[in-house]
SEMIRO-765849 format. One record per residue: residue in one letter; z, y, x of N, C-alpha, C in turn. Coordinates in steps of 0.2 Angstrom, whole numbers, plus 5000, padded with zeros to 4 digits. Example, Ala and Ser with C-alpha at 12.3 -4.5 7.8 and 13.67 -1.06 7.14 Angstrom:
BEGIN
A503949725066503949785062503949845066 S503549895064503649955068503950005064 
END
This chain:
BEGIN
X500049945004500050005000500050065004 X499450105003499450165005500050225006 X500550245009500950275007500950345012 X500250375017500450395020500550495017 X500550545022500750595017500050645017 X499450625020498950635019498550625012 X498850595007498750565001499350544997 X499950574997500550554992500250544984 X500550504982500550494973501050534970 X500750554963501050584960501650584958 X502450624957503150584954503550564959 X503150564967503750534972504350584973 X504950554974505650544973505950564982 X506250604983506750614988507350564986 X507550514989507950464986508450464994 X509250474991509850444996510050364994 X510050354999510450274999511050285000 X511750264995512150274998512650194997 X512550165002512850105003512050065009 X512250045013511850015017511749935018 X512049915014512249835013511649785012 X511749745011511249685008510649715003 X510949744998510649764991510149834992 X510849874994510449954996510049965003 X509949945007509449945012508649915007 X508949865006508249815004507949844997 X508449904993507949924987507650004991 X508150024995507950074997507250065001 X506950035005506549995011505949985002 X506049954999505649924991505249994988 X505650054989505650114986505150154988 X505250154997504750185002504350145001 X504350095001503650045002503050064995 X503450084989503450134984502950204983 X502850224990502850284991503250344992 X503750354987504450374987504850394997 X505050444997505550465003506150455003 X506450435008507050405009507350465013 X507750505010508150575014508650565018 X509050515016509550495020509850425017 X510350395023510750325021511350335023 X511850315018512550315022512650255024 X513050255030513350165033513550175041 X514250125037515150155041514950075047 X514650025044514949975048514549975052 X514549935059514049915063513349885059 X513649835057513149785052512649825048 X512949885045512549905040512249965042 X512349995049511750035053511250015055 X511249925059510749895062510549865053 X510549855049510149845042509749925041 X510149965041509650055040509050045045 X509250035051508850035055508349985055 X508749935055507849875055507449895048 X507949925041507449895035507050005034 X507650055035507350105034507350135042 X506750105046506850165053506650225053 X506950255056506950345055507450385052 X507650355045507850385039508750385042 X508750485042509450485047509950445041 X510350425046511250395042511550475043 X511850465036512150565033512750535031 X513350585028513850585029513450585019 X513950565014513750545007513750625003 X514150665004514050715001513150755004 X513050735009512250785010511750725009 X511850675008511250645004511350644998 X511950654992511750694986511650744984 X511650804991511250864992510550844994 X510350814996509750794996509250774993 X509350744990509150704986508650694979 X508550694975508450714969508450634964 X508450584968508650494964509250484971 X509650484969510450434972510450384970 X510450344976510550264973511250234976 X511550214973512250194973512350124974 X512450084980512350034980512950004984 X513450014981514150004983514349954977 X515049914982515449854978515549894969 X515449834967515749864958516649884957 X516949864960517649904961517849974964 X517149984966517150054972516750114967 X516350094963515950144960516150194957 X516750174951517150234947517350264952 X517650254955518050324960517550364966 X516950324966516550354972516250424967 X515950404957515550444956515950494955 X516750464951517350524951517550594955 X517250564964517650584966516950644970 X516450624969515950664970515750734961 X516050694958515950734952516450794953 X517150764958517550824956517450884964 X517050864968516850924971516250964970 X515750944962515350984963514750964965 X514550894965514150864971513250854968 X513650814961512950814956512750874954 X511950854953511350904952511150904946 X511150954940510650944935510150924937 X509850874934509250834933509050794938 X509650754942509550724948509750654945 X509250624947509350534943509950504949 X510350474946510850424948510950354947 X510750324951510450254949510850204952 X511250174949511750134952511650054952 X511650004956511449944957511949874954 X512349894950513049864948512849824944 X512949744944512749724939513249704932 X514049724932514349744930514349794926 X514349844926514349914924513549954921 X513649964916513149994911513150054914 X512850134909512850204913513350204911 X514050194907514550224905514750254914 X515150214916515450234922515050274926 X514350334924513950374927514250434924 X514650424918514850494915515150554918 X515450544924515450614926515050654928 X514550594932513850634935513450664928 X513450624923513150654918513450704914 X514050714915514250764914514150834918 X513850814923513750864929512750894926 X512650864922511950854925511450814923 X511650764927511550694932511050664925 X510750624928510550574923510450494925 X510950454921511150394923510650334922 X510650304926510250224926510550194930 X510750104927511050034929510250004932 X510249994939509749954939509949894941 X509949814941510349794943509849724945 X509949704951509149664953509549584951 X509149544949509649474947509349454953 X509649434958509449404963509849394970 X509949344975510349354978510049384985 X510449414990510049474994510149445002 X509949445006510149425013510149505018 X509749545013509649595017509449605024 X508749575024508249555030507549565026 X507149595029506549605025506149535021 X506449485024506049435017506449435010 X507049495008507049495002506549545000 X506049595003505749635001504949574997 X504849515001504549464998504549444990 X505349454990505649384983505549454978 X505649514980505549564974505249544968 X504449534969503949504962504049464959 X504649424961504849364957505449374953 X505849424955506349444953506649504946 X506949494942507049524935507749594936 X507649644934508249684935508449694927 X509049704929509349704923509449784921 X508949824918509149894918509449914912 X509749964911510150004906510250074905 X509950124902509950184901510050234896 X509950284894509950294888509150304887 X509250304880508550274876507950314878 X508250394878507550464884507350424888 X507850404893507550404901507450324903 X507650264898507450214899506750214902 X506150234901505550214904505650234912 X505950294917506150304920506350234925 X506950204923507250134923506450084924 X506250074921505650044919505150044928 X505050114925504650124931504850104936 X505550114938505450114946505550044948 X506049984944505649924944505049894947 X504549924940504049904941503649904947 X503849984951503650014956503749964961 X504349914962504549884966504249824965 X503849794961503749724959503849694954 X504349714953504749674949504749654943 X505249644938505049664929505649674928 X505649724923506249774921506649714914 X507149704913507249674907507849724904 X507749744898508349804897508949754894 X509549774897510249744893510649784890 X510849814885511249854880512049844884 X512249934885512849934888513349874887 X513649884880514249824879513949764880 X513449744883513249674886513249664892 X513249714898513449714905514049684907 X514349654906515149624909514649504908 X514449534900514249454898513549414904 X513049494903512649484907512549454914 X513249494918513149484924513749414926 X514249404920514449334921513949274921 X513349284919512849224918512549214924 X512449284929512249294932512649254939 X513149264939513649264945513849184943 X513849164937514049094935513549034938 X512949064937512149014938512249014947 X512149104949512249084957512649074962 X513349104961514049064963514049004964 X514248994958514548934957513948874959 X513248894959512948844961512848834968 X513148894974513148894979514048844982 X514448854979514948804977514748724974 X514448714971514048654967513948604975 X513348654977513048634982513348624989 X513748654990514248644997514748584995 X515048584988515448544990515048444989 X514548464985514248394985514048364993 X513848434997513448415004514348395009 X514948415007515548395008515648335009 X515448295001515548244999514948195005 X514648215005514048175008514148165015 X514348215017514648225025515148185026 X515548175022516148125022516048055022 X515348035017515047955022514747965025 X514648005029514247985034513348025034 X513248055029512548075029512448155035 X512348135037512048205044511748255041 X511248235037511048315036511048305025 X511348305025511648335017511048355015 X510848425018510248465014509648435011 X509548385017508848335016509048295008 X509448285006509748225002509648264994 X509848334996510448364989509648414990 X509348434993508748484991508148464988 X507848424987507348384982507748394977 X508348344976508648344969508948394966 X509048454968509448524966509048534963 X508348564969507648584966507248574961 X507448524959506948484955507548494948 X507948484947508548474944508548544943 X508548594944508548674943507748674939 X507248674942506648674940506548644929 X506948584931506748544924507248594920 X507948624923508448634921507948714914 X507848764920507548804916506848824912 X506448734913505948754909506248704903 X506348664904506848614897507348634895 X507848694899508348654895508548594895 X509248574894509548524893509248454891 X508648474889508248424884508248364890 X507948384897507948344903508548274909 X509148324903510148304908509848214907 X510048194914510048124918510748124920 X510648054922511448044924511748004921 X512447994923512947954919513347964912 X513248044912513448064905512848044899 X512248064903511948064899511647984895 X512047944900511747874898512447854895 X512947914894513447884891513947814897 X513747834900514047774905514847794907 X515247794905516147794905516347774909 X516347714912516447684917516247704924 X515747744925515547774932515847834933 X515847864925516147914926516847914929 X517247874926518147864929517847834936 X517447784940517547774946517247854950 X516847884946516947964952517447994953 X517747974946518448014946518948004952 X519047914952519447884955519247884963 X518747894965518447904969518447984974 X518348024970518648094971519448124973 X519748074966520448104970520648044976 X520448004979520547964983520148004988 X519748054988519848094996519848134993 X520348164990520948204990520548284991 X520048304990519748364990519948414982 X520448454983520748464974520348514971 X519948564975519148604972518748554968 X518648504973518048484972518148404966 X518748414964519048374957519048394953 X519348454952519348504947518648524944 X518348544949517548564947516948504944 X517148454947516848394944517148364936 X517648394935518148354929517848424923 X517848464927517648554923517148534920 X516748524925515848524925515648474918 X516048404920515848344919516148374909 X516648384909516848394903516548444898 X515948474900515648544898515048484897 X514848474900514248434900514248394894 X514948364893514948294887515048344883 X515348384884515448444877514648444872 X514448464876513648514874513348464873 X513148394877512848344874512848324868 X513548324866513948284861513748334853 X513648404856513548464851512848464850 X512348434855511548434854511348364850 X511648314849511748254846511348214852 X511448234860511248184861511648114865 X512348124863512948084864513048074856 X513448004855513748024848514548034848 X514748034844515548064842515847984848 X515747954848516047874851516047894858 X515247894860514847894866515547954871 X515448014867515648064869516648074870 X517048044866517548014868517647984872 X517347894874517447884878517347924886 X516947954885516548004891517448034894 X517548094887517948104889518648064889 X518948014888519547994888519447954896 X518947934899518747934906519047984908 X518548044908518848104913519448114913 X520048104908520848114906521148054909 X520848004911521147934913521147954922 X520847994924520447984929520848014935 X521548004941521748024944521948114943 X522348144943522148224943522248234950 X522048284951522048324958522748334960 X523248324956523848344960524248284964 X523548214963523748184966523448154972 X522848234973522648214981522948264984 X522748264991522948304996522548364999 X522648444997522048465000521748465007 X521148465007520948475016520548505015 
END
């Protein structure tokens, strides 16, 4: 993409970044690549000057009060416990600009928590990328695959829209009081399934398998793939075969190496599973009792040993 200033596009943005992290380097760097000017980055740590500088070269690192003088799009891409007091605390010296966009990357928090800014002025946007970031230019790659979760008011939603799009990506709107739901779905599907996966390659490590990855990455892959074009309609396995008896030897099996995460999270999981099966009718009332009266027979964790 042509970006140079011999030829600018119309609508480009003098944009601060203010958090140099995994997220905001890499939408910042998305932005430029946009056409869009990068005026300044904030970033206190070692880590996150050598990320400004690999992902935005040139673009000075500012103290955060002059790249909201600068700026005319602030992007705010700091922890979601850090936000409220950052926008508070800039609100109360003065800092926000009539009609300057403040676009925050939290996947928590809707525009409510922009209100000071907008009360300055300011005008709010939740951009929030579903995705997880390494903060090295191959997530500037995963962008066009990638969905944000934007939230705005109703005016400047296309605003939100745009700069998505500008970025690859696809805009998907979420309604303020749905930001807390949204981003647990969010944090539940990648979390927990980076825990899923570590603690199975655990389990595999402990007979004896040397490279885990080789084992559990066809099958996760494939298992995720069927997961989201089917739906449940796909679920394999022991539950699904209603098989009781395998179930309690996992169990018994589990707390015999005595790992207490990784019992819990299997007895959790295992029990959500039968649930939902049981309510799609593809267990019946019988099938799925036994399912469960296994899991409940099954060693609990407080009778292994952590390690």
């Amino acid at each position: 993409m042509n970006t140079s200033a011999a030829s600018p596009k119309p609508g480009r943005l003098g944009i601060g970044v203010i958090g140099a992290g995994k997220v905001g380097a890499v939408l910042g760097a998305a932005l430029r690549a946009a056409g869009h000017a990068v005026v300044g980055v904030s970033a206190v740590s070692e880590a996150s000057r050598e990320r400004a500088e690999n992902l935005l070269p040139g673009v000075p690192v500012l103290e955060i009060p002059d790249i909201v003088e600068r700026a005319e799009l602030v992007l705010l891409a700091v922890p979601d416990d850090a936000l409220a007091g950052l926008v508070e605390g800039l609100a109360a010296t003065g800092a926000w600009q009539p009609g300057q966009l403040v676009v925050h990357t939290s996947g928590r928090h809707g525009t409510a928590v922009l209100e000071p800014a907008r009360g300055r002025g300011a005008i709010p946007l939740a951009v929030h990328p579903a995705m997880t970031f390494t903060g090295m230019s191959l997530d500037l790659r995963r962008l066009p695959d990638c969905a944000f979760g934007i939230t705005a008011p109703a005016a400047v939603l296309p605003i939100a829209q745009a700069l998505v799009v500008e970025m690859g990506a696809e805009p998907v709107v979420i309604a303020e009081a749905d930001r807390p739901l949204y981003h647990a779905a969010l944090a539940h599907a990648s979390n927990h399934l980076v825990t899923i996966a570590s603690q199975a390659a655990q389990l595999l490590g402990a007979v004896g398998v040397e490279r885990p990855d080789r084992v559990l990455g066809p099958l996760m892959k494939a298992s995720l793939e069927n997961a989201l074009s089917s739906g449940e309609g796909l679920l394999t396995g022991p539950i699904a075969r209603a098989d009781a008896r395998t179930v309690r030897a996992h169990g018994e099996a589990l707390a015999e190496h005595g790992v207490r995460d990784v019992v819990e999270a299997y007895r959790g999981m295992a029990k959500a599973t039968t649930s939902r099966a049981m309510a799609r009718g593809v267990l019946s009332a019988e099938q799925g009792e036994a399912l469960l009266d296994a899991l409940a027979d099954a060693p609990g964790p407080e009778r292994g040993v952590e390690r």
